[in-house]
C-alpha positions in Angstrom: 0.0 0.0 0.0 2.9 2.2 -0.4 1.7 3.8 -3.4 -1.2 5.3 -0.8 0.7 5.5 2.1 -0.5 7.7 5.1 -4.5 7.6 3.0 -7.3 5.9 5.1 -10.8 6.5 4.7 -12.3 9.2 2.4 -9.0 10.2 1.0 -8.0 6.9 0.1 -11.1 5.9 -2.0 -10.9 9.3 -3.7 -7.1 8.3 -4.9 -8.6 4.9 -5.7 -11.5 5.9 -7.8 -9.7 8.6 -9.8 -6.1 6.2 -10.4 -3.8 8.0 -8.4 -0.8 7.5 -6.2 2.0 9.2 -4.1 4.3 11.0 -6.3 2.0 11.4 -9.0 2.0 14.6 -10.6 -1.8 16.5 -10.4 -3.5 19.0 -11.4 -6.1 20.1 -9.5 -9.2 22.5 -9.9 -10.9 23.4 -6.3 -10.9 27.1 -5.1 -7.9 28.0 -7.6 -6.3 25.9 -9.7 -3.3 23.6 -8.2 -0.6 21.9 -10.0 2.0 19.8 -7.8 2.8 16.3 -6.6 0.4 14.4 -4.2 2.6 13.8 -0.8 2.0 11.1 1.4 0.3 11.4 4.7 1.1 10.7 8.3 -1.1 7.2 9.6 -2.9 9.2 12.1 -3.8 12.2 10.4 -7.3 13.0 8.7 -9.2 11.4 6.2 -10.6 14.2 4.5 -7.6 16.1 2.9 -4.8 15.7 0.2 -1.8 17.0 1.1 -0.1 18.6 -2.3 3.6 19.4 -2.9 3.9 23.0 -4.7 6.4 23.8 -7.2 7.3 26.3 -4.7 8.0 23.8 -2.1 6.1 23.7 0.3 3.0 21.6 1.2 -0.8 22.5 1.1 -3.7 20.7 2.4 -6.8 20.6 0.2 -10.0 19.2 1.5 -11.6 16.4 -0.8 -15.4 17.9 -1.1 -14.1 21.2 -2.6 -12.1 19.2 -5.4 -14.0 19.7 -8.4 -12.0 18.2 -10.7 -8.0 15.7 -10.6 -6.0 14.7 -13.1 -2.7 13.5 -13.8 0.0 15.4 -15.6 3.1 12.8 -15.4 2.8 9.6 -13.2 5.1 8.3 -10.4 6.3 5.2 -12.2 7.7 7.9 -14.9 9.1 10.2 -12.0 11.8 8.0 -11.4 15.0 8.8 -11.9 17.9 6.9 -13.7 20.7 7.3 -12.0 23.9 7.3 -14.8 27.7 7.0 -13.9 29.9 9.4 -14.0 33.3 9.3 -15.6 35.9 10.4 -13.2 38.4 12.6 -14.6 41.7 12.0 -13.3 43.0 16.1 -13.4 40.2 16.6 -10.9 41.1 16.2 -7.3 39.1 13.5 -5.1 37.3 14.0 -2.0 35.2 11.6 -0.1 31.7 12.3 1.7 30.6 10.1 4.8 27.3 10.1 5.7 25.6 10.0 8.8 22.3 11.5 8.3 20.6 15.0 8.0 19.4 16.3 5.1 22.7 17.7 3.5 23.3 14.4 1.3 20.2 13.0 0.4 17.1 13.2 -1.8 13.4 13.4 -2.4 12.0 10.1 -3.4 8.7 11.8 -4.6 6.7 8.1 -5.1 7.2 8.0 -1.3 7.9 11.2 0.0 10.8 10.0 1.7 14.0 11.8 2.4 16.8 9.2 1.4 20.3 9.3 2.0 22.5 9.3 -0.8 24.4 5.8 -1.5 26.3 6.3 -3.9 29.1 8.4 -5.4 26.6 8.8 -8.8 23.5 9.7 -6.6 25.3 12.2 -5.3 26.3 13.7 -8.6 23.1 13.2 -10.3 21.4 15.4 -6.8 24.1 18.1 -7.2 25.7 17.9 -10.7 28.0 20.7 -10.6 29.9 18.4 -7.9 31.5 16.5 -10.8 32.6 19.7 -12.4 35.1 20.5 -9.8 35.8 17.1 -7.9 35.6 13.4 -8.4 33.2 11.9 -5.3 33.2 9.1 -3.4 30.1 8.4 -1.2 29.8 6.2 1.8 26.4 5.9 4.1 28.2 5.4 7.8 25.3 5.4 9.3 21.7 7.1 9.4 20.8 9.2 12.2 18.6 12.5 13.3 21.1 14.5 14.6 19.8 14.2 18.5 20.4 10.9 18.2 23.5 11.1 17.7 25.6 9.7 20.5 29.2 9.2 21.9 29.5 5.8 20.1 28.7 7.3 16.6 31.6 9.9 17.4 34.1 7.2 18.2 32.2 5.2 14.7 33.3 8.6 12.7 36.9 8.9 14.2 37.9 5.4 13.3 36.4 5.8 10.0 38.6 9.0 9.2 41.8 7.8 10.8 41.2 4.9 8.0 41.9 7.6 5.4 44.1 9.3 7.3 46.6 8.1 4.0 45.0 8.5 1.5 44.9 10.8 -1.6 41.6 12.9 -1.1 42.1 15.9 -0.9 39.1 16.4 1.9 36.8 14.9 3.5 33.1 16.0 4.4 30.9 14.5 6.6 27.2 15.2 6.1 25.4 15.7 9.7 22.5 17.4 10.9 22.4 20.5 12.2 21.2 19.9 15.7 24.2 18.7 17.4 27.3 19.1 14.4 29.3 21.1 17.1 29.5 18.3 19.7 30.6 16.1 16.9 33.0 18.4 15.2 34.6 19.1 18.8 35.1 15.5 19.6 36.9 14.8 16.0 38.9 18.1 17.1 40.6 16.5 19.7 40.7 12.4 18.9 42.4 13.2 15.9 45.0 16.1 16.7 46.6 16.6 13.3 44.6 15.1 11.1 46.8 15.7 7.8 43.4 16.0 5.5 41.2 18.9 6.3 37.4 17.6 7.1 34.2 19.6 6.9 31.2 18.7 8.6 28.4 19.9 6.4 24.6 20.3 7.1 21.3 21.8 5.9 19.1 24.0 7.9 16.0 23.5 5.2 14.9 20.3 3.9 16.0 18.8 0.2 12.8 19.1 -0.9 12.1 23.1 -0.4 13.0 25.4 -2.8 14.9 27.8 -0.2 17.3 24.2 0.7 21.0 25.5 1.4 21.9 21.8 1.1 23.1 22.2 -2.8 25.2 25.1 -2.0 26.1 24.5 1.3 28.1 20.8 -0.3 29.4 22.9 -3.2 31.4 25.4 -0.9 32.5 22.8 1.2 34.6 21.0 -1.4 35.5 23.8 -2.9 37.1 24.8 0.6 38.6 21.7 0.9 40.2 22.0 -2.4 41.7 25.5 -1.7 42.1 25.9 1.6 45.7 24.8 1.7 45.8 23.5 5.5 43.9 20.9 7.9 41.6 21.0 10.3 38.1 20.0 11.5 35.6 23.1 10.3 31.8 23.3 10.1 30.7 25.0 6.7 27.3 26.4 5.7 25.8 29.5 4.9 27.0 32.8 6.7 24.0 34.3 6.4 20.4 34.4 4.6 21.9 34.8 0.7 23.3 32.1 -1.3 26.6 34.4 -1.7 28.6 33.4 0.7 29.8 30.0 3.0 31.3 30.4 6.1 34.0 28.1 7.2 34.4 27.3 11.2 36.5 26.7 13.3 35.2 22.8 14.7 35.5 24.3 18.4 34.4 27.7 18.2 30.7 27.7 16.7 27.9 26.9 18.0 24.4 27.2 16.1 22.6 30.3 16.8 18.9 30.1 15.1 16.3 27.6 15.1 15.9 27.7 11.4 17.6 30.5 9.6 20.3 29.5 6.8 23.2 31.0 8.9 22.5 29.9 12.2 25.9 29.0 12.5 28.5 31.6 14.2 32.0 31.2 15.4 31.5 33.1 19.0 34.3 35.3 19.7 35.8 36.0 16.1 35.3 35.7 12.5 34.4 32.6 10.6 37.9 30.9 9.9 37.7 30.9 6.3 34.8 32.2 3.8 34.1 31.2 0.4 32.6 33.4 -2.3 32.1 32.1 -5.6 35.6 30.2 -6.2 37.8 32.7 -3.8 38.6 31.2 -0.5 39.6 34.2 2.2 41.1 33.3 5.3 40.3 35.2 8.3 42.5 32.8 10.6 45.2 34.1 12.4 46.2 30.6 13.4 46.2 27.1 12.1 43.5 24.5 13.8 45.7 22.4 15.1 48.6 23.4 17.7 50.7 19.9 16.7 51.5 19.2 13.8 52.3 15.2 14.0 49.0 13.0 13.5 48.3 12.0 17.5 44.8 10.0 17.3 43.4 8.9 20.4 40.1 7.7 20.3 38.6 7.2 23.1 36.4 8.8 25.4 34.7 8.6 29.0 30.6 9.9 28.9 30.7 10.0 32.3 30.4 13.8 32.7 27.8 15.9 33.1 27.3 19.7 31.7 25.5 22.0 34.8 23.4 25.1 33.8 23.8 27.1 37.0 20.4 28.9 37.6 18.5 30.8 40.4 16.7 28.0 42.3 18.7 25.5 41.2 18.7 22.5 43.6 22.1 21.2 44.7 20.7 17.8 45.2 20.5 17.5 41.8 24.4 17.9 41.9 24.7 15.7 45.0 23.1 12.8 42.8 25.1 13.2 39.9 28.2 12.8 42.7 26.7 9.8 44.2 26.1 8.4 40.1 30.1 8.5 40.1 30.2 11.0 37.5 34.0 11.7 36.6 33.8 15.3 35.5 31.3 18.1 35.8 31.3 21.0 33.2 29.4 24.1 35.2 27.6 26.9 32.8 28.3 29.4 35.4 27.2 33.1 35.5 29.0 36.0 34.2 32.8 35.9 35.0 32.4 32.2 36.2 30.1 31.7 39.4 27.6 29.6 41.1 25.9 30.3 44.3 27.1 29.4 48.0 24.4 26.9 48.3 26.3 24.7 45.8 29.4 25.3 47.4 29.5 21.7 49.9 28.1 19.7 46.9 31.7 21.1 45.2 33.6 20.1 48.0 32.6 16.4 48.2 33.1 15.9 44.3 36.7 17.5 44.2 37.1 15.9 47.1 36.0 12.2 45.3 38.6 13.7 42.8 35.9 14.4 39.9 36.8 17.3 37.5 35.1 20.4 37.8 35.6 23.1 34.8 34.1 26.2 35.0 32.6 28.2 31.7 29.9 31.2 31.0 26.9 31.2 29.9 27.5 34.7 28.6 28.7 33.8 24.2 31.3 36.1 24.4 34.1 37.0 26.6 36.1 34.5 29.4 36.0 33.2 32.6 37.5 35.3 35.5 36.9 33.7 38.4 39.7 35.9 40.7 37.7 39.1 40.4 35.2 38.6 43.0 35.2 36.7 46.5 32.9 34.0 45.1 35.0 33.2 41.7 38.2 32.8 44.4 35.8 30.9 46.8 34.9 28.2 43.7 38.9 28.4 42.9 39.7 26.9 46.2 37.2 24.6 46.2 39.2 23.0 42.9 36.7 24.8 40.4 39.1 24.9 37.2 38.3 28.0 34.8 38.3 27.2 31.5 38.8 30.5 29.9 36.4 31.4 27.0 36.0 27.6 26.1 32.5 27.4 25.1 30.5 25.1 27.1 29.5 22.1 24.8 32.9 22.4 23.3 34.4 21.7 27.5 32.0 19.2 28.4 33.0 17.0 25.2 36.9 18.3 25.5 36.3 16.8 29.1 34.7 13.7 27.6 38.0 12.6 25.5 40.6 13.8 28.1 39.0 11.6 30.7 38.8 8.5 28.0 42.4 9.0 27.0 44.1 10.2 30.5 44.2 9.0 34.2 46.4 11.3 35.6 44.0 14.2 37.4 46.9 16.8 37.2 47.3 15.9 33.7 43.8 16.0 32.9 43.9 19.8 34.3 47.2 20.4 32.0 45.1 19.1 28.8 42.3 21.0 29.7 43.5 24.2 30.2 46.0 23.5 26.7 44.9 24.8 23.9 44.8 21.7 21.5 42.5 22.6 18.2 41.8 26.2 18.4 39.3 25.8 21.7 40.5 28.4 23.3 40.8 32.1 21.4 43.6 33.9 21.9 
């Protein structure tokens, strides 16, 4: 029943009786007249509307009695698209795409209405053509994921897959993520592979494949061109900088954050400007510094999820930070306020966990600036009480930092030493 997937009822004896299926394109006379593609529906929705796929984009809802008239304009089984190889060209420089999910490297199945992920290095070509124009592709699905479900393990699933290439002859490397949680990612592949000799680009799409306002096209299309040009290594997020399709912006893996629910440039390094930013086919660097601080390849790929990132809030309750103590959490990330603090009434909670030899690391939750925790009597308070301040590290980026240098360490006065180094452009100068 695929062909009327999501159609109960009303609505699916109307598709019945006038021959028509998912993907079909339709035209459609009702109020106005409607030409588009018929979309599937969710199992619990409604049986008294279509749902319609605009040329524009976006879906409409139209309500079966007011249909005067449907008919088809091309069918489904003629929608689907033939995939042709692509000859590689050997002047062309190579660069590989992993995927892992998101919208960035996949396509509209229209019979379906599916989202698919992109298998293949001639899928990919045939979704974004001008890719074979500058590059020869390789694809390779690592694994399918919603970015919130992306977990420690999928990290660790990435990092062993790159240090497999860490040879080879690309020339870069993107991985397509979603948007949600690329920065934890992109932080974690920061500091597992510490001189990663091939630059990498985590790529995403803040609107779908199948709307005409998608960045995903362009967003892929300045990433390898980066990669191509950029003439250094590194782990960098790029998409768009802001609302136009003129320019990508090029990040710094642990010094963005996303910024915006939904706008094309939610992304934002927080303290400078974007690393690198690509117009057309000129790359500018903005970077004062390389990524890395080492030069030498030094993967170490493990990692401890065994801390736990604290918001610091009026009314916070410092049982909460008691149980995470008695859980035997190894490190504890605080999102303190301004220069670095958290109030007295977490202060014998602090105590017994440096005390139990847990890490504690201290960042703000202001976006700009760095922790000062000497200033006032409270910041020197939380100082003696083994609160570590972590500079203008941004939060996610210490909590994961934390993560690997607990996995990889066991030393807790070298652990400090790590944390407070500046390994892959963390910390701004």
């Amino acid at each position: 029943m695929s062909e009327f997937r999501g159609y109960a009822g009303k609505s699916l004896e109307f598709l019945k009786i006038n021959k028509i299926s998912v993907g079909d394109s339709v035209k459609i006379l009702a109020d106005l007249t409607y030409l588009g593609i018929i979309m599937p529906r969710y199992e619990h929705s409604d049986d008294s509307h279509l749902v319609l796929k605009l040329k524009s984009g976006y879906n409409i809802g139209l309500e079966i009695e007011k249909i005067k008239k449907i008919e088809i304009t091309s069918s489904s089984k003629k929608n689907i698209e033939k995939v042709e190889s692509v000859e590689k060209n050997p002047s062309l420089p190579k660069i590989l795409l992993l995927s892992t999910g998101g919208t960035i490297a996949s396509k509209v199945d229209y019979r379906t209405g599916a989202v698919t992920p992109v298998l293949s290095a001639e899928e990919l070509n045939s979704s974004v053509p001008e890719l074979s124009k500058i590059a020869n592709m390789d694809a390779e699905v690592l694994f399918s994921e919603y970015s919130e479900n992306i977990m420690p393990e999928h990290w660790l699933k990435i990092a062993e897959k790159l240090k497999e290439h860490s040879s080879s002859d690309y020339s870069g490397i993107i991985i397509a993520h979603g948007t949600d949680t690329m920065h934890y990612t992109s932080s974690f592949l920061s500091f597992a592979l510490v001189g990663f000799p091939i630059p990498i680009a985590l790529v995403g799409s803040q609107r779908s494949s199948d709307r005409a306002s998608s960045d995903a096209a362009l967003n892929l299309i300045g990433a390898v061109k980066f990669l191509i040009g950029c003439k250094t290594n590194g782990v960098y997020i790029v998409m768009h900088q802001d609302e136009n399709d003129e320019t990508i912006a090029c990040h710094f893996g642990t010094r963005v954050r996303k910024n915006h629910t939904s706008k094309r440039g939610a992304f934002q390094t927080i303290g400078d400007d974007p690393a690198f930013i690509v117009v057309d086919d000129q790359i500018q660097r903005n970077a004062r510094n390389d990524f890395f601080k080492v030069k030498e390849f030094q993967p170490r790929i493990k990692i401890n999820t065994k801390v736990a990132l604290i918001k610091y809030h009026p009314g916070y309750d410092p049982s909460l930070l008691e149980k995470i103590i008695e859980m035997n959490y190894d490190g504890i990330i605080f999102e303190g306020t301004g220069l670095g603090h958290i109030g007295k009434i977490m202060y014998d909670n602090v105590k017994k966990a440096n005390e139990k030899g847990i890490f504690l690391g201290m960042t703000s939750q202001c976006i700009d600036g760095r922790v000062r925790m000497t200033v006032y009597e409270s910041g020197r308070d939380l100082l003696d009480l083994g609160i570590i301040p972590l500079e203008n590290m941004i939060p996610e980026v210490a909590l994961v930092k934390t993560m690997w240098a607990l996995g990889n360490f066991q030393d807790r006065n070298k652990i400090k030493k790590i944390m407070l180094e500046n390994i892959a452009s963390e910390l701004l100068d």
